[in-house]
C-alpha positions in Angstrom: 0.0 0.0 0.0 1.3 3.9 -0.8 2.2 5.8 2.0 1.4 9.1 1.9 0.4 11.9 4.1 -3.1 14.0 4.0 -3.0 17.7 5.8 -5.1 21.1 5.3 -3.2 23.2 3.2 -2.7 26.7 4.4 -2.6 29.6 2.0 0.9 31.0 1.1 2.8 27.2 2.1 4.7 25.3 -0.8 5.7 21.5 -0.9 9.0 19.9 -1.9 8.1 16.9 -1.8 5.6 15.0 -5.0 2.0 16.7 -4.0 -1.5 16.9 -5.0 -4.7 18.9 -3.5 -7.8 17.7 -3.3 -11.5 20.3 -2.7 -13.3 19.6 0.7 -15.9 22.1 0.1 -19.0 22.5 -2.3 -20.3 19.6 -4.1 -16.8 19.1 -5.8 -15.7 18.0 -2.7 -12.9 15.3 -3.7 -12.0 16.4 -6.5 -8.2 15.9 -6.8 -6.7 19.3 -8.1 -2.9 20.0 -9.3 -2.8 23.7 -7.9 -4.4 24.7 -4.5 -7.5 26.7 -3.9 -8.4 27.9 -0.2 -10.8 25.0 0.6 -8.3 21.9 0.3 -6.4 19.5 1.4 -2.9 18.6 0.5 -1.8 15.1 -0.1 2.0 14.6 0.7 4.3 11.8 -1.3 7.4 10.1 -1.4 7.5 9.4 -5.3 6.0 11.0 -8.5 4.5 7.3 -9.2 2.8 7.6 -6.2 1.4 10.7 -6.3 0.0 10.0 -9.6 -1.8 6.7 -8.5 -3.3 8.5 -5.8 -4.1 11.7 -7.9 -5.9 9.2 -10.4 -7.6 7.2 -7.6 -8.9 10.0 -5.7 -10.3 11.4 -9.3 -11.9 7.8 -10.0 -13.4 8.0 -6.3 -14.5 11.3 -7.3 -16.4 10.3 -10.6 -17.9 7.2 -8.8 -19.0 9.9 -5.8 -17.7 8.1 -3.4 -17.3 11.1 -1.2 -20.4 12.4 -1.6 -21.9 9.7 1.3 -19.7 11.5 3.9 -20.6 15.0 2.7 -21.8 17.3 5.5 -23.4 20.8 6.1 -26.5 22.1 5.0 -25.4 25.5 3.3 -22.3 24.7 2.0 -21.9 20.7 2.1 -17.6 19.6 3.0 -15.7 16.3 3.9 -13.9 15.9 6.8 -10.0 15.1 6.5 -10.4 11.7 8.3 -14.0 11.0 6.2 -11.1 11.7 3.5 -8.6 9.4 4.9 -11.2 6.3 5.3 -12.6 6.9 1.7 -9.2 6.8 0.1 -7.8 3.8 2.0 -10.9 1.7 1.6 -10.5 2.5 -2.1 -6.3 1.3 -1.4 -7.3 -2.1 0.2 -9.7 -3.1 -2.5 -8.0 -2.3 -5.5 -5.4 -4.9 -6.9 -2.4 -3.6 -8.4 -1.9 -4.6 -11.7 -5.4 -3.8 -12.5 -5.5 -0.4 -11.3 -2.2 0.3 -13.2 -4.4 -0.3 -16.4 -7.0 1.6 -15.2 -4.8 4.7 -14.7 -3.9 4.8 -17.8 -7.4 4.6 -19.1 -7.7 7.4 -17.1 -5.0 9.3 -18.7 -5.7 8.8 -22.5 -9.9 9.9 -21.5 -8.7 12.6 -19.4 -6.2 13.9 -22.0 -8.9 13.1 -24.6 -11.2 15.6 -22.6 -8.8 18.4 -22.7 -8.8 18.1 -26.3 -12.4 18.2 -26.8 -12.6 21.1 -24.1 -9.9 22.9 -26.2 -11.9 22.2 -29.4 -14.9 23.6 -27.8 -12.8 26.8 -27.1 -11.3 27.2 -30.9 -15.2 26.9 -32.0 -16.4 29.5 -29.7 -14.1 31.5 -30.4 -14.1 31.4 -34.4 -18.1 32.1 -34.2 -16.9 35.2 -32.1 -14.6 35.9 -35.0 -16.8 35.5 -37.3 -19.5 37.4 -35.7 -17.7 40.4 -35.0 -17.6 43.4 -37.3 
């Protein structure tokens, strides 16, 4: 099993070592992020490899809404860190590994593949705005 370490980032504080946040507030809440936003937390690494599995895992446990059983709040809904913690190591005891290497980079080629289509959409807004304009 990874070892990693999950804390509440604090505005302003950088990380040497391979890092990843992941949104405790809204109904986002565990969605695994590269940069930070106020309302995260931060999950701490020992290896790139690592850090990418558990990026990918936490993004899969996100899709399936896995988090959303342990959201809280009635105005604004958030997860708890250890609500965090449980969901993420569950996910790490049931997963095999050679399987879930496959599955990451499934998870790659349709998350790269969604970029493009996101970027496509751009170009097209962008070139009726172009041709729109006088």
């Amino acid at each position: 099993m990874p070892t990693f370490e999950i804390k509440t980032h604090q505005i302003g504080r950088t990380y040497t070592k391979p890092h990843f946040f992941i949104l405790n507030k809204g109904l986002n809440s565990g969605k695994p992020m590269p940069e930070p936003c106020p309302n995260c937390f931060v999950i701490i690494t020992n290896s790139d490899e690592v850090r990418e599995s558990l990026f990918y895992l936490c993004l899969s446990l996100k899709i399936g809404r896995y988090f959303s059983n342990y959201l809280k709040g009635s105005v604004i809904p958030f997860i708890c860190i250890m609500d965090t913690k449980k969901v993420i190591y569950n996910a790490l005891q049931n997963n095999e590994q050679l399987q879930w290497k496959q599955k990451i980079e499934k998870l790659k080629k349709i998350d790269a593949f969604e970029q493009n289509i996101k970027m496509q959409l751009k170009l097209i807004t962008d070139l009726k705005v172009a041709l729109l304009t006088f």
